[in-house]
C-alpha positions in Angstrom: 104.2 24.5 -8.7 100.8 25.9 -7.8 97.5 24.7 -6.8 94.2 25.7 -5.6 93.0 23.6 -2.1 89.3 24.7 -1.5 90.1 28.7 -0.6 93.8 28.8 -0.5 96.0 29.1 -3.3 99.2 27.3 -3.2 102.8 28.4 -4.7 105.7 25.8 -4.2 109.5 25.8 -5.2 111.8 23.3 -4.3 112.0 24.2 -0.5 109.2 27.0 -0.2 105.8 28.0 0.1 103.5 31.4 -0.5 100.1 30.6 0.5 97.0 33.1 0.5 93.4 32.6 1.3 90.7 34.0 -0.9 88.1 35.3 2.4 84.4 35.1 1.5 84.5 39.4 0.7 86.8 38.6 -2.0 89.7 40.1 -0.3 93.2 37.7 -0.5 94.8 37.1 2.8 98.3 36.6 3.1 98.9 33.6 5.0 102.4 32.5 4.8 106.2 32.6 3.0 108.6 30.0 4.7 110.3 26.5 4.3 107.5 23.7 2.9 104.9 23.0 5.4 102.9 20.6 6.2 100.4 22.4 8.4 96.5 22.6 8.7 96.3 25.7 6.0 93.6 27.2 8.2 95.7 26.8 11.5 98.4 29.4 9.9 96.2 32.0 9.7 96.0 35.1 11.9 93.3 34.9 14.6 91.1 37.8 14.5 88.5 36.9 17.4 88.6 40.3 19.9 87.1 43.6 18.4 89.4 46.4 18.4 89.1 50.1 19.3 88.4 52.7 16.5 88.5 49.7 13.8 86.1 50.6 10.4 84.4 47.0 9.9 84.9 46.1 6.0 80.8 45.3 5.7 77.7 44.2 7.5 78.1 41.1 5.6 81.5 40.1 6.9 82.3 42.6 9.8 86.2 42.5 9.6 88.8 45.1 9.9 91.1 45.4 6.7 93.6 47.4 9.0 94.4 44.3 10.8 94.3 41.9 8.3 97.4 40.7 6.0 96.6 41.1 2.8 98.0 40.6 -0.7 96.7 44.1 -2.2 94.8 47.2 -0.8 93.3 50.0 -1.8 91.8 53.1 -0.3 88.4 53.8 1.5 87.3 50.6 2.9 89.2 50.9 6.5 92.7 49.6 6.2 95.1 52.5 6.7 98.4 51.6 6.4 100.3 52.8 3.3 98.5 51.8 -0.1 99.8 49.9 -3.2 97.2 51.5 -5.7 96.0 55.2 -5.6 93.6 55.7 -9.1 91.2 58.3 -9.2 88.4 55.9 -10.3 86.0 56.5 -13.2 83.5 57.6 -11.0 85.8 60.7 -9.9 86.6 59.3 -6.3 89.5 57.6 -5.0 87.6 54.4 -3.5 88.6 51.0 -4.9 87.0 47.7 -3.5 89.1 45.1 -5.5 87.8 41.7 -5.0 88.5 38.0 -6.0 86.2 37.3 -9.5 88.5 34.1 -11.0 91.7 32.9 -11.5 93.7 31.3 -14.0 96.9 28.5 -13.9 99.1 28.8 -17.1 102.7 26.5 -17.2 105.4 28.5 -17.8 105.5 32.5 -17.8 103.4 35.3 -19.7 104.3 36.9 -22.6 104.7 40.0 -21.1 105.5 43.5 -22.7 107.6 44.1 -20.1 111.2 43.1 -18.9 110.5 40.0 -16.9 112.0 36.2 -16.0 111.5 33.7 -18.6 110.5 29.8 -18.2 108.8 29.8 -14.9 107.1 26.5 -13.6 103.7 27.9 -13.9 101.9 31.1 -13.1 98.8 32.0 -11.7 96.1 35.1 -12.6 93.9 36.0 -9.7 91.4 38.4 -11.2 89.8 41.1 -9.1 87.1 43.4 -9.7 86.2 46.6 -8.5 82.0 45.9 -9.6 80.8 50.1 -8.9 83.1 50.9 -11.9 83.7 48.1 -14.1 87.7 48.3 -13.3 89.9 45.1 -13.4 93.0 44.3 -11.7 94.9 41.0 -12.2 97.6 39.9 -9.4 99.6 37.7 -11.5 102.7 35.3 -9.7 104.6 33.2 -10.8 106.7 29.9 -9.0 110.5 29.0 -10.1 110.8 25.8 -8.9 114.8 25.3 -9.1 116.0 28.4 -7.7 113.3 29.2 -4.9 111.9 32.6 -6.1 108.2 34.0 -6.7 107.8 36.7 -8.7 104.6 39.3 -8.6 103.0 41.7 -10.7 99.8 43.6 -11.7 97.7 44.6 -14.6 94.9 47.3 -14.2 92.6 47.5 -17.0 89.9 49.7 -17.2 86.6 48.3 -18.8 84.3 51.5 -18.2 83.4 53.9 -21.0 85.4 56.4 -18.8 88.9 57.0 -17.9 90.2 56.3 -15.2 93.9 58.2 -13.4 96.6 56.3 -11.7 98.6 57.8 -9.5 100.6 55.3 -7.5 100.4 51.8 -8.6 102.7 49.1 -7.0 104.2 46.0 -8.3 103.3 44.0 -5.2 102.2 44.6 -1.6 103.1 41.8 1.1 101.9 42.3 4.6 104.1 40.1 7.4 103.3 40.7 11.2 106.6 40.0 12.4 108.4 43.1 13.7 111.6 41.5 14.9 113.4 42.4 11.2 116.3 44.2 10.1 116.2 46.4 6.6 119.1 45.8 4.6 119.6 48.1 1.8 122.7 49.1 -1.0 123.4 52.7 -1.2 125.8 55.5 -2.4 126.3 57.5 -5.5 128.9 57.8 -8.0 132.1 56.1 -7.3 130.7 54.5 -4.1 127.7 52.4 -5.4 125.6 49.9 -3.3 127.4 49.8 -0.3 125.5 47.5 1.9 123.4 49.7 5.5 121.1 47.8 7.9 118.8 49.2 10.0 115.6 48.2 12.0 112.4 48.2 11.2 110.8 50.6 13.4 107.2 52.3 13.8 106.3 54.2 10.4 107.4 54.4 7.0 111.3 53.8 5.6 111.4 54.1 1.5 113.8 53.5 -0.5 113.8 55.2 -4.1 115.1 56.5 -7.3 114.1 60.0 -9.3 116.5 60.5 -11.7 115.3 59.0 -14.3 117.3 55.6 -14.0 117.4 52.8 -11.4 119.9 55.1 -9.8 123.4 54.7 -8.0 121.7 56.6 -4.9 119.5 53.2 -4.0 119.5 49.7 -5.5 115.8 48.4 -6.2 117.1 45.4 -4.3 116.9 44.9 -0.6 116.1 42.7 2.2 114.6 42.2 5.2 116.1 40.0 7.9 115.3 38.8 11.4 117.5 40.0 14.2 121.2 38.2 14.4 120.8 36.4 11.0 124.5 36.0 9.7 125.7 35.1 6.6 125.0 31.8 7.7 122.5 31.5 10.2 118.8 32.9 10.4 116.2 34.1 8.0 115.9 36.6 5.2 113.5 37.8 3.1 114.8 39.1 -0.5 113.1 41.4 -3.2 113.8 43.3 -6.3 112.3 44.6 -9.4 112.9 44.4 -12.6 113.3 48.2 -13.9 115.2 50.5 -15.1 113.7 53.4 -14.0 112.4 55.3 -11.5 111.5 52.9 -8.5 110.3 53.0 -4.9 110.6 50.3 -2.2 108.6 51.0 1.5 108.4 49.2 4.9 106.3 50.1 7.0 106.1 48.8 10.6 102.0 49.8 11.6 99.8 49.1 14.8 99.5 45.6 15.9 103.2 44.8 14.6 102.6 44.3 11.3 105.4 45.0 8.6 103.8 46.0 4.9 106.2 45.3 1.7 105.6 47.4 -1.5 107.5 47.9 -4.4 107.3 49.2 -7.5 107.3 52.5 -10.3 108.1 55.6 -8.0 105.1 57.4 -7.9 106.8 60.6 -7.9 106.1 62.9 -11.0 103.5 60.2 -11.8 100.3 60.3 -13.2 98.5 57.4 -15.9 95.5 57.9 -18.1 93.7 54.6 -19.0 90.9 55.0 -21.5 88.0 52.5 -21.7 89.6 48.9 -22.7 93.3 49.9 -22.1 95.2 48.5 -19.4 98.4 49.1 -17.4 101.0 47.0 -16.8 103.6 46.6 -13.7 107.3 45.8 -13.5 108.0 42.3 -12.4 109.1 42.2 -8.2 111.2 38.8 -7.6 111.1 37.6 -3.9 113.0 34.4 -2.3 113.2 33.6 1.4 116.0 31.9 3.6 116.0 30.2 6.6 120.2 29.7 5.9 121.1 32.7 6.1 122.1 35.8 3.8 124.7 33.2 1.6 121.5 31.0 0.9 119.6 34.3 0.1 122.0 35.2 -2.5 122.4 31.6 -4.0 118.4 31.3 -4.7 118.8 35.3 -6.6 122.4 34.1 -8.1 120.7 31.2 -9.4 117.5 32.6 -10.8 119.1 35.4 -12.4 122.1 33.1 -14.4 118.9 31.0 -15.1 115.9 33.2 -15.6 116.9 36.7 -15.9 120.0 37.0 -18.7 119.9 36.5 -22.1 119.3 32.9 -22.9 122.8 33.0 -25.7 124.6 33.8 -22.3 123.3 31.5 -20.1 126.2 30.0 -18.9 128.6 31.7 -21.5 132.0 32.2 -20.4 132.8 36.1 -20.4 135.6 37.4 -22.4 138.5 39.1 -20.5 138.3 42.6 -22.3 140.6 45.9 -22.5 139.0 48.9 -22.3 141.3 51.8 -23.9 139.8 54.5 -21.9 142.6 55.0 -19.2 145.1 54.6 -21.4 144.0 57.4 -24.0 140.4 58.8 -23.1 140.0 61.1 -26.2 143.7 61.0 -27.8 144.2 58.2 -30.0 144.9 57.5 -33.7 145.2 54.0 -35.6 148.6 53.3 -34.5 148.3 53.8 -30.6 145.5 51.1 -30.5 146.9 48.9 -32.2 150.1 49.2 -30.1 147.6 48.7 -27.1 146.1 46.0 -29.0 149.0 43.6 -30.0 150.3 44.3 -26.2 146.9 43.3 -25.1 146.9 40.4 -27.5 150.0 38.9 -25.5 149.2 38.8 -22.2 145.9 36.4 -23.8 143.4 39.4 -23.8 140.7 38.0 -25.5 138.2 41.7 -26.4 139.4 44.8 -27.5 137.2 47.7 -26.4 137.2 51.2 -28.2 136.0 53.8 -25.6 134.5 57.3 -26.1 135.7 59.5 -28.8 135.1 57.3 -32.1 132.9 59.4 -33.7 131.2 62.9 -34.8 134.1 65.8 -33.9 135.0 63.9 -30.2 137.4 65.0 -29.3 136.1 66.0 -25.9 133.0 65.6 -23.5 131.6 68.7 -25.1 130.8 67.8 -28.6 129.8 64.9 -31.0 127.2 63.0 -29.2 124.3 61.7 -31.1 126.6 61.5 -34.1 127.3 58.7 -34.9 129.6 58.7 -37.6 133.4 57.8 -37.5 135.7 60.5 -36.7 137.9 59.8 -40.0 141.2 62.1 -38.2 141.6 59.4 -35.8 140.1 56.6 -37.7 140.4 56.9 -41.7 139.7 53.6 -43.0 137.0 53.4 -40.4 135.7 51.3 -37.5 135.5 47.9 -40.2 139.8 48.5 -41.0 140.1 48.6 -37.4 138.1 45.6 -35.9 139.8 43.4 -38.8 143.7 44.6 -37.8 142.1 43.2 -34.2 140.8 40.6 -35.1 144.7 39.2 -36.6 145.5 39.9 -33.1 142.8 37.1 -32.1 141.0 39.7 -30.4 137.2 40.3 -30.4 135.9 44.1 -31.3 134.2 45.9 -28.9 132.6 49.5 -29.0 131.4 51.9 -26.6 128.2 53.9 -27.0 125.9 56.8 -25.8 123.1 56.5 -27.1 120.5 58.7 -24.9 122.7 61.9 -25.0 123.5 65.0 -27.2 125.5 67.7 -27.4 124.6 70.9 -28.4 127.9 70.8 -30.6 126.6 68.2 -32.8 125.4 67.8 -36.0 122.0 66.4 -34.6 121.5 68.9 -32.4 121.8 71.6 -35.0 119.4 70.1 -37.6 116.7 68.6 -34.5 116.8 70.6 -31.7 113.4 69.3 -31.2 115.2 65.3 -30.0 115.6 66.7 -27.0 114.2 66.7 -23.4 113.0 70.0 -22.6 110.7 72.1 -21.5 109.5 74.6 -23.8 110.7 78.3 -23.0 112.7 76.9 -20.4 116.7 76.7 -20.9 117.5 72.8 -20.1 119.8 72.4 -17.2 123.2 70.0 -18.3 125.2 67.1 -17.1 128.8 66.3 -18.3 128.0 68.9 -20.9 125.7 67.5 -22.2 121.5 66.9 -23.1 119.3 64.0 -23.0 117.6 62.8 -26.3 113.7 62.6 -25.9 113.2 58.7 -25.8 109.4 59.2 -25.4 109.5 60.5 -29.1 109.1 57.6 -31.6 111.1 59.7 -33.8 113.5 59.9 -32.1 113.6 56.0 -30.4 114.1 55.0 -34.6 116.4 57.3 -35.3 119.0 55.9 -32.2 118.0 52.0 -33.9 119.2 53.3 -37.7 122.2 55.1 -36.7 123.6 52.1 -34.1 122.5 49.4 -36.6 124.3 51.0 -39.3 127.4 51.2 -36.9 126.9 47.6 -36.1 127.0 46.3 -39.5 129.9 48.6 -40.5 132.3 46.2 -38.2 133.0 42.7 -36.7 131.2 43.9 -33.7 131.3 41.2 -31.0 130.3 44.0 -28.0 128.7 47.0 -27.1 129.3 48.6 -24.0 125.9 50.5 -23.3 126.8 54.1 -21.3 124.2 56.8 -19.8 126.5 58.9 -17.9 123.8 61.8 -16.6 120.5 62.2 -14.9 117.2 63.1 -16.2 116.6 66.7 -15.8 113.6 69.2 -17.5 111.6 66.2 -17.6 109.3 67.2 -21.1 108.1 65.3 -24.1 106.0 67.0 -27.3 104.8 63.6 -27.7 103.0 62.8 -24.6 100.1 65.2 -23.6 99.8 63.9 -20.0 103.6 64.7 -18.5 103.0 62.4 -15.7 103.8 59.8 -18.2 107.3 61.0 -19.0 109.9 59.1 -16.8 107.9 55.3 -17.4 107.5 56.4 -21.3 111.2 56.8 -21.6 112.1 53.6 -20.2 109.7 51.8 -22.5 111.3 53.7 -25.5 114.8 52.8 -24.0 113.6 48.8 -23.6 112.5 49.3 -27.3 115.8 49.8 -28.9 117.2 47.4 -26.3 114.4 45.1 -27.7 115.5 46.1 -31.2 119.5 45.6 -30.7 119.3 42.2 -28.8 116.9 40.5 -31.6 118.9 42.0 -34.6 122.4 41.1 -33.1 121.4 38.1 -30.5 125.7 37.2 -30.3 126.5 40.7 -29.4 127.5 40.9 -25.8 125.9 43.9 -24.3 127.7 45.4 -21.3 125.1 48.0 -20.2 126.8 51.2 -17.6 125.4 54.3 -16.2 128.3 55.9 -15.4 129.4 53.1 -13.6 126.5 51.6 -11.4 123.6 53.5 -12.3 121.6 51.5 -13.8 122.6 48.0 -12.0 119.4 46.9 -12.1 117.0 43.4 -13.4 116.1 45.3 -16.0 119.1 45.8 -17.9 120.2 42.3 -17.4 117.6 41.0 -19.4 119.0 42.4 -22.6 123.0 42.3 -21.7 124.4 39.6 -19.2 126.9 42.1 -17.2 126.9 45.7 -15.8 129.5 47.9 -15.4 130.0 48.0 -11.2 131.5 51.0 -10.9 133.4 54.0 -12.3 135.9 53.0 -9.2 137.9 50.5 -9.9 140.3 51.0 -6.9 140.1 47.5 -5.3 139.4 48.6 -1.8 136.8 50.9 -2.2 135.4 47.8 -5.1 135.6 45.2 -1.8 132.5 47.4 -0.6 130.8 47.9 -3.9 131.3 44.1 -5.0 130.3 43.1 -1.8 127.0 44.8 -1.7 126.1 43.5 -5.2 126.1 39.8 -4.2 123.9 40.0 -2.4 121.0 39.6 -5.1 123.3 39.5 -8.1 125.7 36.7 -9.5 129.2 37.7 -10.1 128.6 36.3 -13.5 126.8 40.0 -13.9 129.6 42.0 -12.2 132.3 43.3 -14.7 135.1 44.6 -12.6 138.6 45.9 -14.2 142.0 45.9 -13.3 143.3 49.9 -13.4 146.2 51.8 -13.1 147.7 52.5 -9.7 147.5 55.3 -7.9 143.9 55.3 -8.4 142.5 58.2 -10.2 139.1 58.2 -7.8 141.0 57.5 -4.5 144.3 58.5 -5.1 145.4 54.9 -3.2 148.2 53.0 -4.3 147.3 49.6 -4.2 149.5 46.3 -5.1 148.7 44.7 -9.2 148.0 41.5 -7.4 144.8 43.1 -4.9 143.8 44.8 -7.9 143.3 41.1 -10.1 142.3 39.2 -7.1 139.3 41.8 -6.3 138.4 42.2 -9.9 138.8 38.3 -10.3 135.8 37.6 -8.4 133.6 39.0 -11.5 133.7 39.1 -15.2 137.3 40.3 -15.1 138.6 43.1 -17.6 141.6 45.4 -17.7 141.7 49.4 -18.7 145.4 50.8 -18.0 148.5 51.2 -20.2 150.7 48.4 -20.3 153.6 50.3 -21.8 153.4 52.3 -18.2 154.2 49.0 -16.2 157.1 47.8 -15.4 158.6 44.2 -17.0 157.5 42.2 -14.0 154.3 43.6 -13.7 153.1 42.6 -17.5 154.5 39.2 -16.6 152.4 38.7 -13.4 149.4 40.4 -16.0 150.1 37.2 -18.2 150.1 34.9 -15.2 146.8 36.7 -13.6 144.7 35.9 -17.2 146.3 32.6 -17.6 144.9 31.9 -14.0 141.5 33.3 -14.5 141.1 31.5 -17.8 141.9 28.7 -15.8 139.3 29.1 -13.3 137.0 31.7 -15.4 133.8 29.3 -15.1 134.2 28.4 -10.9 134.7 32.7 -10.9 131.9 33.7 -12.7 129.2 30.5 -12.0 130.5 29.4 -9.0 128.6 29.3 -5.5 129.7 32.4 -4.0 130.3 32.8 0.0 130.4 35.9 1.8 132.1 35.5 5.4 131.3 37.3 8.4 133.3 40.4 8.4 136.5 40.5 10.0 139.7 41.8 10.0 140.4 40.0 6.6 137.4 40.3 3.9 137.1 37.1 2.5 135.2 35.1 -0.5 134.6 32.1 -2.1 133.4 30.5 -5.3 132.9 27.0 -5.1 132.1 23.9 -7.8 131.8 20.1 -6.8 135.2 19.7 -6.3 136.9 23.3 -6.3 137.2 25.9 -3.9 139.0 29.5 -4.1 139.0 31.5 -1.0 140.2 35.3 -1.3 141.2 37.1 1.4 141.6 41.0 1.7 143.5 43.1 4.5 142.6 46.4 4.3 145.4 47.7 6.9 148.0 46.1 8.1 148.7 45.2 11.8 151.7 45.4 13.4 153.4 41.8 14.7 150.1 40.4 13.8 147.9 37.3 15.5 148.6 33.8 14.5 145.8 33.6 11.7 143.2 30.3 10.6 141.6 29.8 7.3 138.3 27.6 6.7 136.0 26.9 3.8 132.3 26.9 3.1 130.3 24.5 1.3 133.1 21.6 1.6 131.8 18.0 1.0 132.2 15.4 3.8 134.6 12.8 4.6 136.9 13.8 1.5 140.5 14.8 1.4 141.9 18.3 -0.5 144.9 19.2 -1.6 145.3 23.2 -0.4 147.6 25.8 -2.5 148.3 29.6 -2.5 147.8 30.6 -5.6 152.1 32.4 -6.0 152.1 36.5 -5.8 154.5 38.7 -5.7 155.1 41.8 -3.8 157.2 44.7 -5.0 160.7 45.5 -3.4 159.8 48.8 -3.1 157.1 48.2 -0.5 160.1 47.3 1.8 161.5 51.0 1.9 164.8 51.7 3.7 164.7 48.0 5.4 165.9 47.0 1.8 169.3 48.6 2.2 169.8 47.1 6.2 169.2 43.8 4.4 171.4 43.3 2.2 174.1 45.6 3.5 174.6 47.6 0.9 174.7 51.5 1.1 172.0 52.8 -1.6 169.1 55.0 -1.1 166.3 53.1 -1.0 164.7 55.6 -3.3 167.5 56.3 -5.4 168.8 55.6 -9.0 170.1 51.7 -7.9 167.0 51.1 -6.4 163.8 52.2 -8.7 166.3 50.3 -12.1 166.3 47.1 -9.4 162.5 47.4 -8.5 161.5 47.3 -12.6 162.9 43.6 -12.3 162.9 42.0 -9.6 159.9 41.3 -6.9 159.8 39.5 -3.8 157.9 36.1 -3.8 154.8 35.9 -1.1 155.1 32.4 0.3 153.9 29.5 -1.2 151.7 27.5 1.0 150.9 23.8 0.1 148.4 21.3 2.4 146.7 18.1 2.4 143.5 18.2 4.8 140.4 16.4 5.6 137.1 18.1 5.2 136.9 18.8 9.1 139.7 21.1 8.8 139.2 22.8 5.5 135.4 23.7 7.5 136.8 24.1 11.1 140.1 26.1 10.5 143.8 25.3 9.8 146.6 27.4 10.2 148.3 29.4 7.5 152.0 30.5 7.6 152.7 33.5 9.6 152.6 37.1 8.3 155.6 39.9 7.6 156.0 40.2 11.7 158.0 44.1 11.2 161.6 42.2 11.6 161.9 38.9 9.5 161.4 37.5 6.3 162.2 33.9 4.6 161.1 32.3 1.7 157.8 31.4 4.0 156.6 34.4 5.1 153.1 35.9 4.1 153.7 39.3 2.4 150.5 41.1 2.4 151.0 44.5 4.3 148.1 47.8 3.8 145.8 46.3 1.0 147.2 42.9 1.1 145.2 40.0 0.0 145.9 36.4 -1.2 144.0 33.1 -2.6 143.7 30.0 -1.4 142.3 26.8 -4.1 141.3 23.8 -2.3 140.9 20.8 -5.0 139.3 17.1 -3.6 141.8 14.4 -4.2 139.9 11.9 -6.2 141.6 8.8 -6.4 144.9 10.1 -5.2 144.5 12.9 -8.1 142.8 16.7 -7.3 
């Protein structure tokens, strides 16, 4: 909700307040963001009663520093000299903005904005400013979601004088806190090793965090977070923000004189450079914020929460994901009729519900060099076409699913050869390529309509239930024919990329758009307002996933996380890891598969078979549940929670030898109530045992040999299955759990988990003596 009491305006959620006062210059203070209070508004305010040394005083009028104060925006040349939100070069030719309060506005619900933003807010306010020397407007527009505790921010600049005006840096929104006693956690990497979580202090100057590739980028999530000193997943308080972009973004904290920490975020300035003509204005991406005093797990269940509710695709709100196989592993570019279908009717029984053709459908594909931007069906490997194909699936029960490229070329293409022009270049200058291949000039209008013909005459061709959505290069030779000021490049593409987005989503609303950047590029708010998952990662070996899965709850639901089973040894990592690690990892996300079942052995397509029929099972706690991280320990462990259900997965990365005695609790467990506890059955391969195989059963084989790799297709040893009945005190405080593989002994009890190890536990209330 928000109000207006005398000066101060008022935004409420559920269990939070933002509060700023409008000061007699006009400037907004920024008074608080916390837990509901019930304070004296004008006792939370900053005391500003002693001059300070070399301050600039804002006017004769109202003789106050700006530098000290907390504001809501800035700008430059009226004595506050911390970092700015807003350089413009003014229509007056200088760089001096004085922005101050002229009106404001309270509006239910949210703005119909041309932008990617979050739908059905509680209400939103417009605080208009003014800049009176040159006749510029600026309108700080936020915006309350009651249910899920988050505030979004973000800013028009329109220009109302006969001149034009430049920008040059213009942020989404600025928050000043003077608190210095904060941590910066951010999520960082690059391909294959995407948002790993890193924390850091906030110390004296200015740490950024930013993208210039032309994406979101797998470099540096837009998301991040500040928290105070020893806040645990728990315990303490955290302050969440991210944007909701796709493109080049940049994120500061700056800890200045005095102790005060300023917030910005928004379109990286780099490369940028905005002409606004008399009556045109500008518009910002949308920054979400939220605030804990639980702890990072309450964090993550306000952004989980608003997201699933506000972000996605209303058709997917709270749409079960299908479990999908992706024919990329098993085939990459070789493949005819008859070999997906094979992998289709195998896929089709083990209760794979979407079947997903990869690259190299179309144009002469038959490598990364050649065919994209052609979009016609490669008729050797496909003669009755793409609508033969997704109808021998669909007998199979299967959805059809297709991969695209849509932003790339090849020079070895038909559309290359006949408009050379599509492309991003700079004129006289050879362009510089990724993966072989170019980047098709979204900025051109031309060029944004022909992407929509050719992929909605794909789309009708087939029963086409999903796209999978792939960009799998950076931005390079940054140059558009259709844009005179080049400044405006990298923010024009991504508006010509949210218009066929735009364009696909309202023409097929029941297609399920899977959006990847070569892997997690583009993980971003922005994409998940047209498609309601991301591909996570080109990795898709478990234990390096535990990191990257990790790092994305923190602002994103796992409901958004598509994470695949693969092939073992892992073609990024080389790691062999156990079938079961590999499903329990992937489980907690929109789970998929993308290996080659005629590769596994016959007990590993039956555990497959057992893994879906378990997920199906659970499929809605997995991907809507409350999710829990825990502290990290020996054993990375999660949980996804409902009223009265509770899994627990827990990871061992390495093995110890004769290991400690081990406890297991829960989060989120209701009082005085009674569970039943089981281990959900795995299995680990015989092999795993080595030459302690042959000492057991005293026989004389290598364990390596002919006897033993014909045995070790069949038959698997069973991990122990663990049943309990326990109160709620000791599903929160800790029971014990049976004993671990000790290096000597093994019974029909022991825990098998070993190097990359992991089990789950599902607690289920007993409700009138039934769970």
């Amino acid at each position: 909700m928000i109000r207006v009491e005398d000066s101060f305006i008022i935004l409420e959620t559920k269990d939070l307040s933002y509060i700023i006062d409008i000061l007699p210059s006009g400037k907004l203070e920024h008074v608080y963001l916390g837990p509901k209070t019930k304070s004296k508004l004008s006792d939370l305010k900053i005391k500003l009663d002693t001059m300070v040394g070399s301050q600039v005083l804002y006017s004769d009028l109202e003789p106050i520093s700006l530098d000290l104060l907390p504001l809501e925006y800035s700008s430059i040349g009226k004595g506050d000299y911390r970092s700015m939100p807003l350089e413009v070069k003014m229509p007056n030719g200088s760089f001096v903005a004085d922005f101050c309060y002229l009106k404001h506005e309270i509006k239910d619900g949210s703005l119909d904005y041309k932008l990617p933003h979050a739908k059905n807010a509680t209400n939103t306010i417009i605080v208009t400013l003014v800049d009176k020397v040159n006749n510029v407007y600026l309108d700080l527009i936020y915006s309350s979601f009651y249910e899920t505790n988050v505030f979004t921010r973000k800013v028009v600049l329109t220009n109302k004088n006969e001149n034009s005006l430049s920008i040059r840096k213009i942020m989404s929104m600025m928050l000043d806190i003077y608190d210095k006693d904060y941590d910066i956690i951010t999520f960082d990497g690059g391909w294959i090793k995407e948002t790993n979580k890193h924390k850091r202090p906030v110390s004296y100057g200015l740490f950024s965090i930013s993208s210039q590739t032309g994406a979101s980028s797998n470099r540096h999530n837009a998301g991040f977070i500040l928290s105070k000193k020893n806040t645990t997943e728990d315990y303490g308080t955290a302050i969440g923000f991210n944007l909701v972009y796709s493109g080049n973004h940049y994120s500061s904290i700056e800890l200045a004189n005095h102790g005060s920490i300023r917030v910005m975020s928004g379109i990286n300035p780099h490369c940028f450079e905005w002409d606004l003509a008399e009556n045109e204005n500008f518009m910002t991406p949308e920054v979400v914020i939220s605030y804990s005093n639980q702890g990072l797990n309450k964090l993550s269940h306000n952004m989980h929460n608003f997201i699933n509710n506000h972000i996605i695709p209303e058709n997917f709100k709270e749409s079960l994901r299908p479990i999908v196989i992706n024919n990329w592993e098993s085939h990459m570019f070789d493949y005819n009729m008859r070999k997906l279908l094979k992998l289709a009717k195998r896929s089709a029984k083990l209760g794979i519900e979407m079947f997903v053709l990869d690259d190299g459908w179309f144009g002469n594909r038959d490598n990364d060099d050649r065919g994209l931007g052609d979009y016609f069906v490669n008729k050797k490997k496909l003669p009755k076409g793409l609508s033969k194909l997704s109808k021998r699936i669909n007998k199979y029960n299967m959805d059809f699913g297709l991969w695209f490229e849509p932003e790339m070329i090849n020079v070895d293409s038909n559309l290359y050869r006949s408009n050379s022009n599509y492309v991003v270049q700079v004129p006289g200058l050879e362009p510089s390529k990724g993966r072989n291949q170019l980047v098709l000039d979204l900025c051109n209008k031309e060029v944004v309509s022909y992407i929509k013909n050719e992929l909605f005459k794909v789309i009708d061709s087939a029963n086409i239930k999903y796209i999978k959505w792939d960009m799998n290069r950076s931005i390079s030779d940054m140059y558009s024919e259709s844009i005179s000021n080049q400044g405006m490049f990298f923010h024009k593409y991504i508006l010509g990329l949210y218009d066929i987005l735009e364009s696909i989503t309202k023409k097929y609303p029941n297609i399920l758009l899977e959006t990847c950047s070569s892997g997690g590029n583009r993980f971003d708010l922005g994409m998940l307002t047209f498609g309601p998952q991301i591909w996570a990662s080109d990795n898709t070996d478990p234990i390096s996933r535990l990191k990257i899965q990790r790092g994305l709850s923190y602002l994103y639901p796992l409901s958004t996380i598509s994470a695949h089973v693969s092939q073992s040894p892992h073609s990024q990592t080389l790691r062999h890891t156990p079938l079961e690690t590999r499903f329990n990892v992937a489980s907690f996300g929109v789970l998929g598969y993308e290996l080659d079942f005629k590769e596994l052995k016959p007990y590993e397509l039956k555990m497959i078979k057992e893994q879906i029929r378990f997920y199906k099972e659970h499929r809605r706690l997995f991907q809507f549940g409350t999710f829990y991280r825990f502290d990290l320990d020996d054993i990375e462990t999660y949980q996804v929670s409902n009223s009265n259900t509770h899994i627990l997965g827990r990871f061992q990365v390495l093995s110890s030898p004769s290991p400690n005695i081990e406890k297991v609790s829960f989060k989120g467990i209701k009082e005085d109530k009674m569970y039943d506890v089981l281990s959900r059955r795995s299995k680990l391969n015989i092999d795993r045992f080595g030459h302690l195989i042959k000492h057991a059963i005293k026989i004389p084989f290598k364990h390596d040999g002919f006897v033993m790799r014909n045995v070790a297709r069949y038959y698997v040893l069973e991990n122990a299955k663990e049943k309990y009945t326990l109160d709620s005190n000791a599903l929160l405080n800790g029971f014990y759990i049976n004993q671990q593989f000790m290096g000597t002994y093994y019974n029909e009890k022991t825990r098998l988990l070993g190097d990359y190890g992991s089990e789950l536990y599902i607690a289920k209330e007993i409700r009138n003596g039934k769970n």
